[in-house]
C-alpha positions as CSV (number, residue, x, y, z in Angstrom):
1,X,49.4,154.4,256.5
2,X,47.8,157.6,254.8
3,X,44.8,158.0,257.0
4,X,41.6,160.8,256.6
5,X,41.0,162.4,259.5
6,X,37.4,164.0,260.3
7,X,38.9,167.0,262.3
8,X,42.2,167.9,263.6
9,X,43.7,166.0,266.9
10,X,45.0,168.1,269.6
11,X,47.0,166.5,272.3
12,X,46.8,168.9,275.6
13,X,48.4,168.0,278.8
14,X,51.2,169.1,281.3
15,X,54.5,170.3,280.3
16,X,56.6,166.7,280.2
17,X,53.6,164.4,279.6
18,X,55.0,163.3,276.2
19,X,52.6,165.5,273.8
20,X,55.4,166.4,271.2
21,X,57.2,162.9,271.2
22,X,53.4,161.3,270.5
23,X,52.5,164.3,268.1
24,X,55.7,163.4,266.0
25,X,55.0,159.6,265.7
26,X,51.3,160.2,265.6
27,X,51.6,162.3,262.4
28,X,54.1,159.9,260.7
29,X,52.0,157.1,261.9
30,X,48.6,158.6,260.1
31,X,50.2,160.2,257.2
32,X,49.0,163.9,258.6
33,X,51.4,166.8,259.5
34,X,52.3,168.1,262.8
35,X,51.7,171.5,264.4
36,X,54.1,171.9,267.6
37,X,52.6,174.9,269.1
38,X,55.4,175.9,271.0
39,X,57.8,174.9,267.7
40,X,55.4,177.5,266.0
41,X,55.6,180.4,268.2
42,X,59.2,180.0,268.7
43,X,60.2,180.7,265.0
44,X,57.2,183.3,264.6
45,X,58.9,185.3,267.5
46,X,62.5,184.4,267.0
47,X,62.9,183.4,270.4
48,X,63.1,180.3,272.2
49,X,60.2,180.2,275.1
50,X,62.4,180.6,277.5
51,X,63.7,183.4,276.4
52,X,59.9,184.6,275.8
53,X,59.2,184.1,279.1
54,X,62.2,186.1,280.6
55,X,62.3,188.6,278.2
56,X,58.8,189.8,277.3
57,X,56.7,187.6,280.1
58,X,54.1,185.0,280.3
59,X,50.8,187.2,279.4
60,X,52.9,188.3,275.8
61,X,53.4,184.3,275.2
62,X,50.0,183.6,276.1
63,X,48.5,185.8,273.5
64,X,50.7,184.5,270.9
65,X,50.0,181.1,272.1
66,X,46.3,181.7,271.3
67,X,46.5,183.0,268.1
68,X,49.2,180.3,267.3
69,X,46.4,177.6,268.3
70,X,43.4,179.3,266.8
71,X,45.2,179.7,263.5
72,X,46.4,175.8,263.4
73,X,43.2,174.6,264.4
74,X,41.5,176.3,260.9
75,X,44.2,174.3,258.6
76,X,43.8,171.0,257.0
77,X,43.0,168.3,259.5
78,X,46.0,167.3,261.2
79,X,47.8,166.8,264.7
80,X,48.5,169.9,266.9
81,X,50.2,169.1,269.9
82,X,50.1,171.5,272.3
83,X,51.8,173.5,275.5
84,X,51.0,172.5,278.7
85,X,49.1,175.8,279.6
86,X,47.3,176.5,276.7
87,X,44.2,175.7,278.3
88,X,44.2,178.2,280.0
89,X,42.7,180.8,277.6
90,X,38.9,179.8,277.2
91,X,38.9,180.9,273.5
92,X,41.6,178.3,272.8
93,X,39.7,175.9,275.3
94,X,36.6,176.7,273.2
95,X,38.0,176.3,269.4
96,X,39.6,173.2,270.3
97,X,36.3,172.1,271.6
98,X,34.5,173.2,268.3
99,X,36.9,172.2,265.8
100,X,39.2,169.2,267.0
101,X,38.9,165.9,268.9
102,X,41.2,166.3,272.0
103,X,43.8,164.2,273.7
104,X,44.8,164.7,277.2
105,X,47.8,163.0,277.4
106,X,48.2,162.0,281.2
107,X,50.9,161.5,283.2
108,X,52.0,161.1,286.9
109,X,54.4,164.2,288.3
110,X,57.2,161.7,289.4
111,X,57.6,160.6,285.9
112,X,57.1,163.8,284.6
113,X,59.9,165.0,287.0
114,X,62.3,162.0,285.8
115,X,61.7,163.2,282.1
116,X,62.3,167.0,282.3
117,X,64.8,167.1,285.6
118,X,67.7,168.2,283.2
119,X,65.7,170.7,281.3
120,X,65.8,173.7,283.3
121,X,65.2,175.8,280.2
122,X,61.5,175.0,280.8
123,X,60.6,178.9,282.5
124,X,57.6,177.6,284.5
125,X,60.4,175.6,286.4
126,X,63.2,178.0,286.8
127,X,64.3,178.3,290.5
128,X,61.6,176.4,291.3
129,X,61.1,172.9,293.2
130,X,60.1,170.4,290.2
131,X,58.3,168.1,291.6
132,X,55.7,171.2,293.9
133,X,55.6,173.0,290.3
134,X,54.1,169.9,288.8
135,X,51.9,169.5,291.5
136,X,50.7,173.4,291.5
137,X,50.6,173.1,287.4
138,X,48.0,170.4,287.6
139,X,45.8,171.2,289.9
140,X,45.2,174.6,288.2
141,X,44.9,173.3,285.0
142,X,43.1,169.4,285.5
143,X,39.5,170.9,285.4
144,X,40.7,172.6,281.5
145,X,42.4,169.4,281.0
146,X,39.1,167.0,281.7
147,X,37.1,168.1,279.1
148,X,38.8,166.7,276.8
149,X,37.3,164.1,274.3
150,X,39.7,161.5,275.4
151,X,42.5,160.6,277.2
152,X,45.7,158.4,277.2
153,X,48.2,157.3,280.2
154,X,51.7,158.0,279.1
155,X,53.9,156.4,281.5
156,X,55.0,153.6,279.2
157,X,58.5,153.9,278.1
158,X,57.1,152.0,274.7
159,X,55.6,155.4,273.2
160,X,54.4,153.1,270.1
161,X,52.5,151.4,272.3
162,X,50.4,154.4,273.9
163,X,50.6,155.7,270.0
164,X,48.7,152.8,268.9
165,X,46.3,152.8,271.9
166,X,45.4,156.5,270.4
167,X,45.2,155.5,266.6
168,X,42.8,152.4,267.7
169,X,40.6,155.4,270.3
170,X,40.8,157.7,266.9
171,X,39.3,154.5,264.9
172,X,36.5,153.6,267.7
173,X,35.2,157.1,267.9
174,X,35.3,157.3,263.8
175,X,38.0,160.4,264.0
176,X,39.8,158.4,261.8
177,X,39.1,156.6,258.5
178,X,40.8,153.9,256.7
């Protein structure tokens, strides 16, 4: 279903809420590309994040991260999905507010935990307790994470089902046309 979006949607949300899995079916679903931030960064620097991270720390990623976002965000109308932190630069917080409609994509920290327990790759998380992370993570970040234009639970393991609940949001509030 080839569909004509008014701006660009941006799903934000923690690390482990789902926002890549939606962003890929969301695309395919509206007949828009995709812009995995993290996907993005990672073949721009030629290093996985983790290795980002590790190597050359969180303020270098950071940086990229919001030039990554600000550059996405002046393409074509499409889906960006996001990583969990990039809220936290208030130029990125402030082009996604000017130039997209925005998704949190919620989700409780036990599921969250469940999903990404075998990912220790994620560098937020390394040598750290998972679950107190999440926690930490979210209270930080939930006042960035409230501004945005909507919102969708994610704790359905149907992920068409909280897909559709999005496209029918995007409809209502005339991001989308048919």
């Amino acid at each position: 279903m080839k569909q004509i979006l008014s701006k660009s949607i941006v799903l934000i949300g923690s690390m482990g809420s789902g926002k890549s899995s939606i962003g890929k079916i969301l695309s395919k679903k509206m007949g828009v590309r995709l812009s995995d931030t993290d996907k993005i960064i990672e073949k721009e620097v030629g290093k996985s994040i983790y290795e980002i991270f590790n190597e050359l720390g969180e303020k270098y990623f950071r940086q990229v991260e919001e030039k990554v976002v600000g550059r996405v965000l002046d393409e074509t109308a499409h889906v960006i999905s996001t990583g969990g932190g990039s809220i936290l630069s208030s130029k990125t917080r402030d082009a996604i507010k000017s130039k997209s409609f925005s998704i949190w994509v919620q989700c409780n920290v036990d599921t969250i935990s469940k999903r990404i327990h075998d990912q220790e790759r994620r560098p937020l998380l390394k040598n750290k307790n998972i679950v107190d992370t999440l926690i930490k993570k979210n209270k930080e970040r939930i006042k960035f994470y409230r501004h945005a234009d909507s919102y969708i639970v994610n704790e359905n393991s149907n992920i068409e089902m909280t897909v559709d609940a999005i496209v029918k949001e995007l409809l209502s509030k005339k991001v989308v046309n048919k």
